[in-house]
N, C-alpha and C positions, 0 to 999 in steps of 0.2 A: 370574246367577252362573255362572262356570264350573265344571265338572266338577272335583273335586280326586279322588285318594286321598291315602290314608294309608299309608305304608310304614315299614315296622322292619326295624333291621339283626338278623338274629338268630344267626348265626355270627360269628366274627372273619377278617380277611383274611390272617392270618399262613399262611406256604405255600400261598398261594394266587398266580395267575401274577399279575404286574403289570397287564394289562391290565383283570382284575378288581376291584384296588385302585382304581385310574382308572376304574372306572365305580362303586366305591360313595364316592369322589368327588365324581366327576359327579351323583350325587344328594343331597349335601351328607351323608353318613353317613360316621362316622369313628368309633364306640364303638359295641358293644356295645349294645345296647337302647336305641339311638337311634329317633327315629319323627318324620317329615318329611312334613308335607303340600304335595304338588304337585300340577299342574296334569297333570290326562288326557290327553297327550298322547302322539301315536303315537311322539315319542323317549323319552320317559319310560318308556312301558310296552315300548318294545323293552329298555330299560335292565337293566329290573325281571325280563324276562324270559332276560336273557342270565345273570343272576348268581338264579337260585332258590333256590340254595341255600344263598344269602349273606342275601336279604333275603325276607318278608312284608307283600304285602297286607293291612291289619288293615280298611281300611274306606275305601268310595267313597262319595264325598260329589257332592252338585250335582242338573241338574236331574232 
């Protein structure tokens, strides 16, 4: 089994730049206390890590 986390949107993207909306997009997050598990990957976690303040880490799952 592959590596997942678990990610929550935990701010809103209003006034926030475009580029940012397009990345919590990019991780299939569009609401509010949304929570999406993906695949641990080094674009995923770059994602996760460009917008901190938009989204949380709740949980890594795998081996």
């Amino acid at each position: 089994m592959a590596k997942t986390i678990v990610v929550k949107q935990i701010a809103s993207p209003s006034r926030r730049p475009d580029v940012q909306r397009q990345t919590l997009i990019g991780l299939g997050l569009n609401k509010m206390h949304k929570t999406r598990e993906l695949e641990d990957t080094p674009s995923v976690r770059g994602m996760v890590n460009a917008i901190p303040h938009l989204v949380k880490i709740i949980e890594e799952r795998g081996e």
